[in-house]
C-alpha positions in Angstrom: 2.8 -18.9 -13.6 2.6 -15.7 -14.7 5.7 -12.2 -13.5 4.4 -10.3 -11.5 5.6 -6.5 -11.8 7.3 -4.1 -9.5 4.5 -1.8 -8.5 2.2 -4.8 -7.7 4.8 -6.2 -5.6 5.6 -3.4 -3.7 1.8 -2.9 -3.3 0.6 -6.3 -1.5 -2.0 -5.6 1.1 -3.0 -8.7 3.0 -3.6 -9.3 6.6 -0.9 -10.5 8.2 1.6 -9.8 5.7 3.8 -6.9 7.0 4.1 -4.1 4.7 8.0 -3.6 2.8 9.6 -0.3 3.8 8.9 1.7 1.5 12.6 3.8 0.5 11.0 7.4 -0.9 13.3 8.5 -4.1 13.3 11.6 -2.5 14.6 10.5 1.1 17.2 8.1 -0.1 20.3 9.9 -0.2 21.6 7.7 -3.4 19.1 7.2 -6.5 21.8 5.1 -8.0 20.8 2.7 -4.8 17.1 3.1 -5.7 17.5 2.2 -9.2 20.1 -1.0 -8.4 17.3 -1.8 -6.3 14.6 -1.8 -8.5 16.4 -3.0 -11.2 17.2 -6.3 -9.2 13.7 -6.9 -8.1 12.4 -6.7 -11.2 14.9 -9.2 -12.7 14.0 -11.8 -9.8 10.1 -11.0 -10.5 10.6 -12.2 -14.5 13.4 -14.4 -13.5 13.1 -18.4 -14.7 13.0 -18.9 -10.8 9.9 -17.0 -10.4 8.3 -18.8 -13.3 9.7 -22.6 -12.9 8.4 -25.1 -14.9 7.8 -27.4 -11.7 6.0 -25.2 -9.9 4.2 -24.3 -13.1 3.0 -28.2 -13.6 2.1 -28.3 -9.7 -0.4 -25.2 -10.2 -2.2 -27.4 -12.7 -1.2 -31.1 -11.7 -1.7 -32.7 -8.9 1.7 -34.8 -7.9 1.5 -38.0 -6.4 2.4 -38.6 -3.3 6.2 -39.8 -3.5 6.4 -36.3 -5.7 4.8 -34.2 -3.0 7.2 -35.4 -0.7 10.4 -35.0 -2.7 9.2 -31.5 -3.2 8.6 -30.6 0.3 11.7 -32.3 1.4 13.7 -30.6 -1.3 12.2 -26.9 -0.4 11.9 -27.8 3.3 16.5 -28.1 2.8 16.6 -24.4 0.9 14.3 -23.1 3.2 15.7 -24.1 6.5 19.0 -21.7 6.0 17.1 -19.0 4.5 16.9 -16.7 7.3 21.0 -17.0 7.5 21.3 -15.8 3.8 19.0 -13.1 4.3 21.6 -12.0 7.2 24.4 -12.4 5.1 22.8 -9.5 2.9 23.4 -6.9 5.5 27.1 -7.5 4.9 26.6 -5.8 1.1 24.9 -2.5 2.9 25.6 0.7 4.1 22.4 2.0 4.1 20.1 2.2 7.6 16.7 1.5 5.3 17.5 -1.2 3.5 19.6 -2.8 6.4 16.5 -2.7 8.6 14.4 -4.0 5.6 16.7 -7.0 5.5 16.9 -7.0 9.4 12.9 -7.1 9.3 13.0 -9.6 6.7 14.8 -12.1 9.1 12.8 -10.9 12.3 9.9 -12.0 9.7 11.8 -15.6 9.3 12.7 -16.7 13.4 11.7 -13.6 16.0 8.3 -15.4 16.7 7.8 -18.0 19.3 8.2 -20.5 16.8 10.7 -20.1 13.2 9.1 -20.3 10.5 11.8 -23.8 9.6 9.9 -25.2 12.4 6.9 -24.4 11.7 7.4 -25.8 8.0 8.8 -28.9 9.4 5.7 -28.7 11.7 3.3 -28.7 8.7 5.5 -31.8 6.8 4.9 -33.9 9.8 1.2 -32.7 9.4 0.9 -34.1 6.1 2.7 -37.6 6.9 6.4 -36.7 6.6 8.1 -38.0 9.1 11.2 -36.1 11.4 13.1 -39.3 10.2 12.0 -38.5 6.4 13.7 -34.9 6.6 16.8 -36.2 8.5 17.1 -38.7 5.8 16.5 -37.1 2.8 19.6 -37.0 0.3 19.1 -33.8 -1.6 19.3 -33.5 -5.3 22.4 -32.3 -6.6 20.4 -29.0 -8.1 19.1 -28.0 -4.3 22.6 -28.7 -3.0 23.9 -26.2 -5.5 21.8 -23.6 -5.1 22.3 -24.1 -1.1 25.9 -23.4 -2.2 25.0 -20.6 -4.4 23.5 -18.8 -1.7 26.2 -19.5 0.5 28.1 -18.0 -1.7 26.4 -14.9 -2.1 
């Protein structure tokens, strides 16, 4: 899995996907928040995260089945509080564009009829995990701590 760089990032144009706000270096009334910006997206883009080994392998290698399922139930824990670490975020701003970015973000995550935690729990039970699998699972130490870590943050 290759990084992926700022501008084509900030650039996606699919259907469906809605567009980032785009903060105009000249409109924003601090460059230093542009720049901390930037500076933090591109470390997430080349960021071990971005490029993990696992999902490296899985772009490659098929898993078997029992792996499949202890990576979906592992995400499906991470990605369950996402849209309440997103929220958290607003709490480090004092600027209206990037708060309604974040706000957006999390509109993006639960304001349709269904959240998308559902919908991903949905699509598990689509592919043969059971409700009683995901109620069950015992994480992996690793996805409890970064649950933590973003907590945390």
């Amino acid at each position: 899995m290759s990084s992926v760089d700022l501008k084509s990032f900030q650039n996606v144009e699919e259907e469906g996907v809605r567009q980032r706000i785009q903060l105009d270096r000249i409109q924003l009334d601090n460059q230093e928040v542009q720049r901390y910006l930037d500076e933090k997206t591109e470390y997430v883009l080349s960021h071990r995260a971005v490029q993990h080994p696992l999902l490296t392998y899985y772009t490659g290698n098929a898993f078997t089945k029992e792996q499949e399922k202890r990576f979906y139930l592992e995400y499906y824990y991470y990605f369950q509080y996402e849209p309440f670490y997103i929220t958290a975020m607003s709490q480090n701003t004092r600027d209206y564009r990037i708060l309604k970015e974040v706000i957006l973000n999390v509109v993006d995550e639960v304001g349709g009829e269904v959240p998308h935690a559902e919908l991903f729990r949905q699509q598990l039970n689509a592919i043969g995990i059971t409700n009683e699998d995901i109620d069950t699972h015992r994480c992996l130490p690793t996805t409890t701590a970064i649950n933590q870590g973003a907590k945390a943050l």
